[in-house]
C-alpha positions as CSV (number, residue, x, y, z in Angstrom):
1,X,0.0,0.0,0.0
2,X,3.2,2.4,0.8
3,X,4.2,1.7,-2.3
4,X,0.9,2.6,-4.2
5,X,0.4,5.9,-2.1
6,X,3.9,6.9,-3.1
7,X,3.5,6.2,-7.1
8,X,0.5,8.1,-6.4
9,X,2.2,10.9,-5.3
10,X,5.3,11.2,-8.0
11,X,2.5,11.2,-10.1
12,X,0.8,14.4,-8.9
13,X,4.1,16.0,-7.8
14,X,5.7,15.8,-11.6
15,X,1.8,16.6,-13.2
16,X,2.3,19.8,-10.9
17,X,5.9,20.7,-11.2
18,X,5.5,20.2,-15.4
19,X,1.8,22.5,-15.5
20,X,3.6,25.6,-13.3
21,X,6.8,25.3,-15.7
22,X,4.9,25.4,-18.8
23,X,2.8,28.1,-16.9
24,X,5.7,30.4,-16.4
25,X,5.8,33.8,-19.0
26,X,8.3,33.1,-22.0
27,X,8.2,29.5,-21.7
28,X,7.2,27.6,-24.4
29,X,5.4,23.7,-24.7
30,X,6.3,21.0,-26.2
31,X,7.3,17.3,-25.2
32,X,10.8,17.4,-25.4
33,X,11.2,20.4,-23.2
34,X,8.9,18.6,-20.7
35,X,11.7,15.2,-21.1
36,X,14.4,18.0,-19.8
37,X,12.2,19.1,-17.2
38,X,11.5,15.6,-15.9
39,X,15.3,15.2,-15.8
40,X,16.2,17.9,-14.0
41,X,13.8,16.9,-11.4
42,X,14.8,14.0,-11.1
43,X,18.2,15.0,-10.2
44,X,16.4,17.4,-8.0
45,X,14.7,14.8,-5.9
46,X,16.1,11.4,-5.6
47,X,13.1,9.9,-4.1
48,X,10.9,9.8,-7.3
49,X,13.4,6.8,-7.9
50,X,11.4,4.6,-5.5
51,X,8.5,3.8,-8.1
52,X,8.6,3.0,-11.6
53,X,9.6,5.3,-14.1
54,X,6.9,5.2,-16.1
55,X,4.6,6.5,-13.4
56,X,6.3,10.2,-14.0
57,X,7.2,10.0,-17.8
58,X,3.4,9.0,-18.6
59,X,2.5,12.4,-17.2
60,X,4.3,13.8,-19.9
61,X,1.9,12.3,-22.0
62,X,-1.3,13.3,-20.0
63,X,-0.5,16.7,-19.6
64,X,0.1,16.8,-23.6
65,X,-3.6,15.4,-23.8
66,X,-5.4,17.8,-21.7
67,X,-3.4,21.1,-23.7
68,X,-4.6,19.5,-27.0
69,X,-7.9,19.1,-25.3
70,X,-7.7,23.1,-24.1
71,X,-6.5,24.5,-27.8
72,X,-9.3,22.4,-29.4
73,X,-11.7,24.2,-27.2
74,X,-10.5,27.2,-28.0
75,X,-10.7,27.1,-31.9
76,X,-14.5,25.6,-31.5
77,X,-15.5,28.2,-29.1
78,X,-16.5,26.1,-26.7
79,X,-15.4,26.7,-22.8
80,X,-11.8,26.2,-22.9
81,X,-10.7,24.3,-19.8
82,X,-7.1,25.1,-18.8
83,X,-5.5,22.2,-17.1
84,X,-5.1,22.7,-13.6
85,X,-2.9,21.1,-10.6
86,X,-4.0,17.8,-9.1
87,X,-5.1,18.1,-5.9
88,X,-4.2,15.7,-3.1
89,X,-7.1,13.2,-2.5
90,X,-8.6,13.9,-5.9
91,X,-8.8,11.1,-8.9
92,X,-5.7,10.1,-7.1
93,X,-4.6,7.4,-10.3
94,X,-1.0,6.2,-11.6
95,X,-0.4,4.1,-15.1
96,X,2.1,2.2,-16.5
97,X,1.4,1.5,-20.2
98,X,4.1,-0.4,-21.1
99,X,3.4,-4.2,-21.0
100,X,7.2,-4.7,-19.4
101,X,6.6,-2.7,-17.3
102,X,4.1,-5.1,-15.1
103,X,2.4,-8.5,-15.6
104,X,-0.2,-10.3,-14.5
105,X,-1.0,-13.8,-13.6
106,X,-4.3,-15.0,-12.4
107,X,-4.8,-12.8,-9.9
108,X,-1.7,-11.3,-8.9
109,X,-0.4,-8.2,-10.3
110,X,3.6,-7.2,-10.7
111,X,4.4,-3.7,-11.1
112,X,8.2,-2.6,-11.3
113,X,10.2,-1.3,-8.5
114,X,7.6,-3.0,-6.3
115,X,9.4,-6.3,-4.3
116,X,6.3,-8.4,-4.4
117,X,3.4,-8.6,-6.2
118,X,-0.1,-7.5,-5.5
119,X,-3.2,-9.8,-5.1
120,X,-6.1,-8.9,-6.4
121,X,-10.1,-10.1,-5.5
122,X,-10.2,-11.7,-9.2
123,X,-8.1,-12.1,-11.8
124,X,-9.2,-10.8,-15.5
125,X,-11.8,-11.9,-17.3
126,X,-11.0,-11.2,-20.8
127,X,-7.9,-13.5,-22.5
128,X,-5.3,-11.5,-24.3
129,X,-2.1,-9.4,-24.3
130,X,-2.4,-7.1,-21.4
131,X,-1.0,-3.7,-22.2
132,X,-1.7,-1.3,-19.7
133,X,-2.9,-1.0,-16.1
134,X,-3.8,2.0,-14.6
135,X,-4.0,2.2,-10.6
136,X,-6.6,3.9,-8.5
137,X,-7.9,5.0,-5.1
138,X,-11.4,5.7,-4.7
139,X,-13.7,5.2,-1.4
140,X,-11.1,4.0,0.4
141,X,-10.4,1.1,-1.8
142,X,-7.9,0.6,-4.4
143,X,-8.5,-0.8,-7.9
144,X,-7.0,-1.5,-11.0
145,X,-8.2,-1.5,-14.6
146,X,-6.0,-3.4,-17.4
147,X,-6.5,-2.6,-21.3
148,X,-6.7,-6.0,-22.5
149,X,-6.0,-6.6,-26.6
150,X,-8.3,-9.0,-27.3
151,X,-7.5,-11.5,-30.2
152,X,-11.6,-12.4,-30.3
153,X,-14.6,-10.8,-29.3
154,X,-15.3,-11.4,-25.5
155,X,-19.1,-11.0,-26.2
156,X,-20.9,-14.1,-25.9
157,X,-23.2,-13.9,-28.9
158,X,-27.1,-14.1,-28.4
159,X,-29.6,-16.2,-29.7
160,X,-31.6,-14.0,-31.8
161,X,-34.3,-15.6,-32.2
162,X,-35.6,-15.4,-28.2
163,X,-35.5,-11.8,-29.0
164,X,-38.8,-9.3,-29.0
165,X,-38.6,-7.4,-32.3
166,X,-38.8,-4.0,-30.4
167,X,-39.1,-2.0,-27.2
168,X,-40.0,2.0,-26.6
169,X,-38.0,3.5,-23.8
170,X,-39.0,6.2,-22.0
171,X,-36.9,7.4,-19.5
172,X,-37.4,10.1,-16.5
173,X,-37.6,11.1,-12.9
174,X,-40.3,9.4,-11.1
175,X,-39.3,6.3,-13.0
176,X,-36.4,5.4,-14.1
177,X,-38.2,3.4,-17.6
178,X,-41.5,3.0,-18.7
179,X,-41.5,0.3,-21.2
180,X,-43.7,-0.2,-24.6
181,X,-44.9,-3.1,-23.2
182,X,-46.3,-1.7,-20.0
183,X,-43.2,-2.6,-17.9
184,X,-41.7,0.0,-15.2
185,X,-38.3,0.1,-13.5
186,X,-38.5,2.3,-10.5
187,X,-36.2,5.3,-10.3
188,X,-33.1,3.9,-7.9
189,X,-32.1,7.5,-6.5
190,X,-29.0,6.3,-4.1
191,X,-28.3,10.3,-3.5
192,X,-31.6,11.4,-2.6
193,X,-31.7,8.3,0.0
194,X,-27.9,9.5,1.5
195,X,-28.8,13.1,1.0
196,X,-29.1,14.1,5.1
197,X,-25.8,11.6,5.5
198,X,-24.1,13.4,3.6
199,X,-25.2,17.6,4.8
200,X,-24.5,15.3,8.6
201,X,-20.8,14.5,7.8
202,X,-20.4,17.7,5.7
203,X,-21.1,20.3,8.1
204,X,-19.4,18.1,10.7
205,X,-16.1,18.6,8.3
206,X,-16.7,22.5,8.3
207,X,-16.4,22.3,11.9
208,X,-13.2,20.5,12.4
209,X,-9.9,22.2,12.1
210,X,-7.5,21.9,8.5
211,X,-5.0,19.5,8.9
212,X,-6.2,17.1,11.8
213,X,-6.9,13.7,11.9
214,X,-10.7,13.5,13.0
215,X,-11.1,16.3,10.2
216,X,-9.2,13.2,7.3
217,X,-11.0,10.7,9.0
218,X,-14.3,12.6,8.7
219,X,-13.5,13.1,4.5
220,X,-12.9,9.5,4.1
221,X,-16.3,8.7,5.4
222,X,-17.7,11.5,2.2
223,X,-15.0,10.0,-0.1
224,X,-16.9,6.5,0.7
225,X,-20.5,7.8,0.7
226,X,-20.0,9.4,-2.7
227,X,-18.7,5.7,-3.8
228,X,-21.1,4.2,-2.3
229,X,-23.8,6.4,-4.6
230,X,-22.1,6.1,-7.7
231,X,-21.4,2.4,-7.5
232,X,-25.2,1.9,-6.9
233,X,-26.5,3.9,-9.6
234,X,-24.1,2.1,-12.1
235,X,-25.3,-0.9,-11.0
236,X,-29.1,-0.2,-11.6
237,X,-28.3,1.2,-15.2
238,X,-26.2,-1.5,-15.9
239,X,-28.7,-4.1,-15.0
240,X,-31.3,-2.4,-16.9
241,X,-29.1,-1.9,-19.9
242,X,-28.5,-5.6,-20.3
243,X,-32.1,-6.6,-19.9
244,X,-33.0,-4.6,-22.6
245,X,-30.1,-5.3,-25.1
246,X,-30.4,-9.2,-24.6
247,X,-34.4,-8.8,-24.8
248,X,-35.1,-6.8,-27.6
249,X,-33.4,-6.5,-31.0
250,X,-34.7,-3.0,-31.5
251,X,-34.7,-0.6,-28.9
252,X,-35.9,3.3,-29.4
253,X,-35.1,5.8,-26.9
254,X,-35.1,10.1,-26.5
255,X,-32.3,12.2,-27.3
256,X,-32.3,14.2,-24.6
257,X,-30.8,17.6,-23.7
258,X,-29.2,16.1,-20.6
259,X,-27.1,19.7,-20.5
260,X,-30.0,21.9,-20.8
261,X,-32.2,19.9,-18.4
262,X,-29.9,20.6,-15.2
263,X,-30.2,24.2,-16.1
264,X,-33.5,23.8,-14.6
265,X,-32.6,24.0,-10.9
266,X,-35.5,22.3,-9.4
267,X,-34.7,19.2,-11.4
268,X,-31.2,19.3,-11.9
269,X,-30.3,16.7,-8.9
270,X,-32.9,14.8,-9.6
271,X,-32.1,14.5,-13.1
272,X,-28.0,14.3,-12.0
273,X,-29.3,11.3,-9.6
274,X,-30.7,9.2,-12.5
275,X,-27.9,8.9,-14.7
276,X,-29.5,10.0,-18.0
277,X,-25.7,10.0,-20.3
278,X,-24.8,7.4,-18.9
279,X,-28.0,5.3,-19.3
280,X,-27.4,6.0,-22.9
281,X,-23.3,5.2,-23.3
282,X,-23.9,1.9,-21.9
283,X,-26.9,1.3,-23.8
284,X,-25.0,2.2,-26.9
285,X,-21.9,0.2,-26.7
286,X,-24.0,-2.9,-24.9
287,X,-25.9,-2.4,-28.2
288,X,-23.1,-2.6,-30.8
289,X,-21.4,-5.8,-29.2
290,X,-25.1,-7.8,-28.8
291,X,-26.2,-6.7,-32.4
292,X,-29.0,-4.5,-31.3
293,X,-30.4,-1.8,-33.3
294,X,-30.3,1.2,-31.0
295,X,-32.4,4.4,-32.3
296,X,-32.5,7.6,-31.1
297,X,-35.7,9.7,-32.0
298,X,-35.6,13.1,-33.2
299,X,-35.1,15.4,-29.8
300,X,-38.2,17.5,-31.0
301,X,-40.3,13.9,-31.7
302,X,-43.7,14.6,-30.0
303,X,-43.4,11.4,-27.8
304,X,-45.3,12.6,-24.7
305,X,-47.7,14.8,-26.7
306,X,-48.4,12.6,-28.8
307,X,-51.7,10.1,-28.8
308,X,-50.7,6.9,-29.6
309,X,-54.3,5.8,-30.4
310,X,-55.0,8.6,-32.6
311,X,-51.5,10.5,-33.2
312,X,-53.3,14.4,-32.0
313,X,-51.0,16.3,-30.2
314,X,-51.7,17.7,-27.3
315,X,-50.6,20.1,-24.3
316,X,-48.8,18.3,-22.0
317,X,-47.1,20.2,-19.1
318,X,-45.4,18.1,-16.8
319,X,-48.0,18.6,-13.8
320,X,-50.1,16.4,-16.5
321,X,-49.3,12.7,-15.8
322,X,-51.8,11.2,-17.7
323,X,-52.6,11.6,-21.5
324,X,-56.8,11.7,-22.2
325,X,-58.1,11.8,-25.7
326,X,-61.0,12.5,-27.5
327,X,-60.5,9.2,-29.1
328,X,-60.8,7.4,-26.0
329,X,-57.3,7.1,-25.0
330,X,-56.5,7.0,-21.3
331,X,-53.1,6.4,-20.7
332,X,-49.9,7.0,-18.6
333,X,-48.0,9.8,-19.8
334,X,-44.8,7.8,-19.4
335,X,-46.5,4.5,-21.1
336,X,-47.7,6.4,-24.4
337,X,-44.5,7.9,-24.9
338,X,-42.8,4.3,-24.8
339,X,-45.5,3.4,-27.4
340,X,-44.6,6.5,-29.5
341,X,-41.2,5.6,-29.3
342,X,-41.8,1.8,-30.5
343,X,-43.5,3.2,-33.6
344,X,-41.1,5.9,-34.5
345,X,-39.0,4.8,-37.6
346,X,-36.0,7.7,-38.6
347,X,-37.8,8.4,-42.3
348,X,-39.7,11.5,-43.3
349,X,-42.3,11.7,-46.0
350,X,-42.0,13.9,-48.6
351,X,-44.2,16.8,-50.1
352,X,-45.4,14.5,-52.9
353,X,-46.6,11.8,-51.5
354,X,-49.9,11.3,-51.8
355,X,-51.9,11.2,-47.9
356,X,-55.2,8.9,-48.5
357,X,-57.8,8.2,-46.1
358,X,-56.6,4.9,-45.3
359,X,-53.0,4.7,-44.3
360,X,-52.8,8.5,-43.0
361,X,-54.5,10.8,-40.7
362,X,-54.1,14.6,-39.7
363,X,-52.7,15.4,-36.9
364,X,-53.2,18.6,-35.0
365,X,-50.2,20.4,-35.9
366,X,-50.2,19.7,-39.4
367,X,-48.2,16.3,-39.3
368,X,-49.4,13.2,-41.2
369,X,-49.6,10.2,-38.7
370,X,-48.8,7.2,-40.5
371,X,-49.3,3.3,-38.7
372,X,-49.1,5.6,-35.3
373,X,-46.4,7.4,-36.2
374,X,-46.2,11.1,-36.4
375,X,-43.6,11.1,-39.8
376,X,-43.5,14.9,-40.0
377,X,-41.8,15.0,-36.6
378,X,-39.4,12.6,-37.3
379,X,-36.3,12.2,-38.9
């Protein structure tokens, strides 16, 4: 564990020492200049011999990473995002990405400079050439990913033909997903339910003095709440995620404006609590490996206003949980959403096509509503 904590901290120390040289008027950037900066401190301070030395010359590499990241900001006019020091007790993390470097057998982990070798709760579970690990310490636990080249796929593939053809998946707040098919998964919320924890141990922090013991102590217990939360949510999603992608062989879903949504300050921890970006990455790469076809309706799709007897929009403010229409439609907002997503296909008719009384309907907004799908809002 020394021996982790101090890799750690080379790590941060060179990331710092490197950021306030390169910060320093008339300086200027690039990666050999930071090789003869590494040297010198190295000379400097005898002690960052202790631990590997790719631990300090992979910083060289990070810190080229987040300027590339910071200049491409710039020129796209987005926020630009200077890199800025690591602090102590923050993402603390160390790599060594060359495959000398360490080894791994079963479940015991080599790393150089360290005398013996590190057992961990399990060994890998993908077969192939191991090329880098990187080393982390988060909630009071430490943990190690690998980067594994894989020589086949390590996706078990899935009978297809068990498979529903498709599923609507409407996400929110009070749920977590309403399915097409009627089906809800209850919103999870792990920081709502730790919420008075958390203010409890927080103002207890503001209390203690900087620097002592009970105050590190006290942090810890946040550092492990806070892991506690994440882990939980992933875990929810994740589950979720693979019962839909080994369940369905099409699967719709919203694009949603996750970034404008937490504008909206009564909602924005509720909506941060859910996980709606991350619901979706793990949908989508779950997706690709399982040969799912994952569609994402248009953001303006009418899904909620939407009938999905009739296909008339209506005004649907979110006080307004259930949808009632002159047709005779009584649903669940959330339920005829998922349906509206099930039927949504990416096409858009054109101006020529001919609209007869049969296969297409009017809607209220102009649309034509074809097989219970509003075409003119899709695309």
């Amino acid at each position: 564990v020394q021996f982790l904590f101090q890799s750690v901290g080379v790590r941060r120390f060179t990331y710092n020492a490197l950021l306030a040289h390169f910060k320093q008027e008339g300086v200027k950037g690039s990666k050999q200049s930071a090789i003869d900066k590494l040297k010198e401190l190295k000379l400097q301070y005898p002690w960052m011999a202790d631990v590997s030395a790719r631990t300090s010359r992979n910083v060289i590499d990070d810190l080229e990473s987040a300027f590339k990241r910071f200049f491409a900001n710039v020129k796209a006019g987005k926020k630009p995002g200077f890199p800025r020091f690591k602090k102590r007790g923050t993402s603390d993390s160390f790599s060594v990405r060359e495959k000398e470097k360490f080894d791994v057998v079963g479940k015991s982990l080599r790393i150089e400079k360290l005398k013996t070798r590190i057992k961990m709760r399990q060994s890998p579970r993908l077969n192939g050439i191991a090329k880098q690990c990187t080393v982390s310490f988060r909630g009071g636990r430490w943990f190690v990913s690998i980067l594994v080249d894989c020589i086949e796929s390590p996706w078990i593939p899935i009978d297809n033909t068990t498979r529903e053809p498709s599923v609507g998946v409407d996400i929110g707040i009070k749920s977590l997903a309403v399915l097409s098919n009627g089906t809800e998964i209850p919103a999870s919320t792990p920081l709502k339910r730790k919420l008075k924890k958390l203010k409890k141990l927080q103002r207890k922090m503001s209390r203690q003095q900087k620097g002592s013991n009970r105050k590190e102590r006290t942090k810890r217990k946040i550092q492990k709440l806070h892991f506690y939360v994440v882990e939980k949510r992933k875990a929810v999603l994740h589950e979720l995620t693979d019962n839909l992608t080994r369940n369905y062989d099409r699967i719709v879903i919203e694009d949603l404006n996750v970034r404008g949504m937490v504008k909206n300050h009564k909602l924005a921890r509720a909506i941060s609590d859910v996980g709606f970006g991350e619901f979706r990455r793990q949908l989508e790469y779950k997706a690709f490996f399982r040969g799912c076809e994952l569609v994402v309706a248009d953001r303006f799709f009418p899904s909620s206003k939407m009938c999905s007897g009739c296909g008339q929009i209506h005004d649907m403010p979110l006080s307004k949980r259930v949808m009632e229409c002159d047709c005779g439609t009584v649903l669940d907002r959330d339920h005829n959403a998922a349906i509206n997503l099930q039927r949504y296909f990416p096409t858009r008719l054109s101006g020529k096509q001919k609209c007869t009384q049969e296969n297409c309907k009017t809607t209220s907004n102009g649309g034509k509503f074809v097989d219970g799908v509003n075409k003119a809002n899709a695309t």
